[in-house]
TITORSE-704356 format. One line per 8 residues: number of its first residue (from 0); their letters; for each residue x, y, z negated of N, C-alpha, C. Coordinates in pm, 1 decimal. Example, Ala and Ser with C-alpha at 12.3 -4.5 7.8 and 13.67 -1.06 7.14 Angstrom:
0 = AS = 1319.0:-569.0:-780.0:1230.0:-450.0:-780.0:1320.0:-330.0:-780.0 ~ 1285.0:-225.0:-708.0:1367.0:-106.0:-714.0:1290.0:3.0:-787.0
This chain:
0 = XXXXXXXX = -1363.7:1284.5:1101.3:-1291.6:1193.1:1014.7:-1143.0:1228.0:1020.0 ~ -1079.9:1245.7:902.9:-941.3:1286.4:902.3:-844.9:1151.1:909.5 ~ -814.7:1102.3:992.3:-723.1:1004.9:1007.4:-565.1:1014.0:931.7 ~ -563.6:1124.1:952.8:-424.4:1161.1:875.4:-392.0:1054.7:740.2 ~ -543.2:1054.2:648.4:-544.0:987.8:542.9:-449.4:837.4:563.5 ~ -463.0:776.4:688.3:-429.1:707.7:726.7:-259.3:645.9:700.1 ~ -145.9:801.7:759.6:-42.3:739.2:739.3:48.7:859.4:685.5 ~ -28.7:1026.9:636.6:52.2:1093.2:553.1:35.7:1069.0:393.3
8 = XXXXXXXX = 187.1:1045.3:375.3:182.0:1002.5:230.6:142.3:1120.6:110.3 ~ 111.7:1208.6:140.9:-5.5:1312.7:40.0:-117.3:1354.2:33.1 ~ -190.3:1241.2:138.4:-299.3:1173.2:168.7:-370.5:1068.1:116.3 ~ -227.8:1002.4:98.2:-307.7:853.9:80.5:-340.2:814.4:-98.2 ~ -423.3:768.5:-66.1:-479.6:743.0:-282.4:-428.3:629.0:-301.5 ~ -431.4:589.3:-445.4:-310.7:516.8:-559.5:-323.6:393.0:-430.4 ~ -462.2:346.4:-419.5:-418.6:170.8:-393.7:-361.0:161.6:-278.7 ~ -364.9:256.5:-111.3:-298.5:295.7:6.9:-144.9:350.3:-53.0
16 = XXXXXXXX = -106.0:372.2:-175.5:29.2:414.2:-203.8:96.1:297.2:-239.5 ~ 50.5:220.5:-303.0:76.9:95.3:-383.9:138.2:0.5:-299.0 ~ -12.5:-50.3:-211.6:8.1:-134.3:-136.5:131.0:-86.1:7.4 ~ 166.6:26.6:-0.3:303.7:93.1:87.1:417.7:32.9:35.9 ~ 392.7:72.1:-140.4:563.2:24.3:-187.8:547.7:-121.7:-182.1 ~ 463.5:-101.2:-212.4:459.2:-294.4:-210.2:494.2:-369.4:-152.8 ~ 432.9:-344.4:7.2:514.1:-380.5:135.9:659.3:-348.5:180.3 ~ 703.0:-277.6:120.3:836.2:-200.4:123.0:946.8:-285.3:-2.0
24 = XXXXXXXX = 874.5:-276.1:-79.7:944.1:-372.4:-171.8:952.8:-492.5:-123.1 ~ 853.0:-581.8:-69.9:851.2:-765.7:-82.4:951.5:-754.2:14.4 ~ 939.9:-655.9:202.6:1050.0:-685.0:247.6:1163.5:-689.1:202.3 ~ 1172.1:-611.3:144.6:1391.1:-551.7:16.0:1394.5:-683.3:-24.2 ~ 1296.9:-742.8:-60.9:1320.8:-857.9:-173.4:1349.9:-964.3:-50.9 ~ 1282.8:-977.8:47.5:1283.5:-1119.6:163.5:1428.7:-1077.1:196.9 ~ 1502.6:-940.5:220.1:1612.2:-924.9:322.1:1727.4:-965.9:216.5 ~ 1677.8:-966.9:65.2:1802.2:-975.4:-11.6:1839.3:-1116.0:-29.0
32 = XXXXXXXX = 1669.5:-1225.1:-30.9:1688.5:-1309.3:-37.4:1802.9:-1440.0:95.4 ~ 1731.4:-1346.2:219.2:1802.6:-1395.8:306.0:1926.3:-1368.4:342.6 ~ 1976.5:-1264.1:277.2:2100.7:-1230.5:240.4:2194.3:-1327.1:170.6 ~ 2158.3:-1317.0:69.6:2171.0:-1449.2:-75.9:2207.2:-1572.8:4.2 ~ 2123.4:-1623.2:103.8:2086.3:-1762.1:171.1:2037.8:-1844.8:99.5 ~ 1874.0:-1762.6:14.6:1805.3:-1881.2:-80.5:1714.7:-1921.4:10.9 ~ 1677.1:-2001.1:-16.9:1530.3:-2027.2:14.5:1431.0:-1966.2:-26.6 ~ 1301.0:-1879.9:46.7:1220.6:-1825.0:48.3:1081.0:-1894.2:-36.5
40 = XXXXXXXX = 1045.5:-1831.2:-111.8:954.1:-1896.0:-205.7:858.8:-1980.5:-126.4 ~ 737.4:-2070.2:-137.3:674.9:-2099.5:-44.2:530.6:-2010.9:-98.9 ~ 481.0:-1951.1:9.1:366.0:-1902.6:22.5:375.9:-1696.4:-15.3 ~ 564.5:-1682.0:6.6:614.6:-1527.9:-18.9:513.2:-1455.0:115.7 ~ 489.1:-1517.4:241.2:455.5:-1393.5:345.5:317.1:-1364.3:266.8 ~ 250.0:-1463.2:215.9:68.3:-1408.2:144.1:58.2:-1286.8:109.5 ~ 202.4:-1259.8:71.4:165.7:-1107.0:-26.6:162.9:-1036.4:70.6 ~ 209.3:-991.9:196.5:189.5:-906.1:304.1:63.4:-925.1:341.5
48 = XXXXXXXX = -49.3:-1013.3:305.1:-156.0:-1041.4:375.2:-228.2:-920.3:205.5 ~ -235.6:-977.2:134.2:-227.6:-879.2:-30.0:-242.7:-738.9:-9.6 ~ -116.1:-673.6:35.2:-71.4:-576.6:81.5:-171.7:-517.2:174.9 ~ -195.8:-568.0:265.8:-278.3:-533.3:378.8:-430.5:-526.7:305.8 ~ -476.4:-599.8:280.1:-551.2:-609.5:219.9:-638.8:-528.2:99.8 ~ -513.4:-484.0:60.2:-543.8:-340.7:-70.6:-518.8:-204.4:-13.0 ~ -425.6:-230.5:105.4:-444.5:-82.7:186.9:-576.2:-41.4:261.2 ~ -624.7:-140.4:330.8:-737.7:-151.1:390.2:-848.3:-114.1:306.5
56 = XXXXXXXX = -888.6:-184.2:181.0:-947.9:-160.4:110.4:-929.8:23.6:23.5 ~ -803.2:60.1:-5.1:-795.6:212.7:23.1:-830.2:271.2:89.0 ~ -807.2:253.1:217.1:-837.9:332.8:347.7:-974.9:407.8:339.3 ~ -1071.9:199.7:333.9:-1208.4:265.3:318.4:-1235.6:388.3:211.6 ~ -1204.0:334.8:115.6:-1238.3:426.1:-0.6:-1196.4:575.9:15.8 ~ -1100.4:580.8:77.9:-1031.9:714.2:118.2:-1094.9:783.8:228.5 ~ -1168.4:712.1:330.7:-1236.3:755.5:423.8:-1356.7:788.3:416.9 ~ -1396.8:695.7:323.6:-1565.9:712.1:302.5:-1622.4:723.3:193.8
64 = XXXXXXXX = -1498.7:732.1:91.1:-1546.3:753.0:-43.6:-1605.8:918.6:-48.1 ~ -1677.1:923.8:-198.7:-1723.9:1058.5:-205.6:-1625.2:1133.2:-301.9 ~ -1555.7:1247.9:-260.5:-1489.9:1336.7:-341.5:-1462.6:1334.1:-475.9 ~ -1386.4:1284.9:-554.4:-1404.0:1306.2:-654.7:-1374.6:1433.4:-743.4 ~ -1508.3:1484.1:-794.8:-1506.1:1604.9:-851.3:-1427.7:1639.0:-972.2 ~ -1372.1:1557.7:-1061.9:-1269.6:1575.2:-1145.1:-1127.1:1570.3:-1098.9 ~ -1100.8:1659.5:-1010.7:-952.5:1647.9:-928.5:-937.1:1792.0:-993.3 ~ -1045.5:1881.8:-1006.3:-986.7:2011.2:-1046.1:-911.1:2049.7:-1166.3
72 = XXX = -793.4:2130.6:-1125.5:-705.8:2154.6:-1199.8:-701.9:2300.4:-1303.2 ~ -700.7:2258.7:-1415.2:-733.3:2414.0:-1481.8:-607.2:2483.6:-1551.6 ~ -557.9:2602.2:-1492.2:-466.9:2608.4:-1571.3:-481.1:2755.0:-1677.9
């Protein structure tokens, strides 16, 4: 099992990429907010649970999915 899939980013497939910026983004957005000194939406940490959630769900797919044979490139 190639673990790598895990945390190199030319590894990882759309929804393990997604759910990266994603998490990367909501923090930018929490540090700007607390920057600001707003108040934090109620129920903003869920999306890190979201996040996790769609990576995980990549992972599998990335780990145990079957190859997909239309990756080949014709030039």
């Amino acid at each position: 099992m190639d673990f790598s899939k895990l945390y190199r980013p030319s590894a990882l497939n759309s929804f393990q990429y997604i759910a990266v910026v994603g998490a990367i983004m909501s923090g930018g957005a929490q540090l700007i907010i607390r920057w600001l000194g707003q108040t934090q939406p109620e129920g903003y940490n869920y999306l890190y649970l979201c996040w996790l959630g769609l990576y995980v769900a990549g992972t599998l797919l990335n780990l145990f999915g079957k190859p997909d044979s239309g990756h080949h490139h014709h030039h």
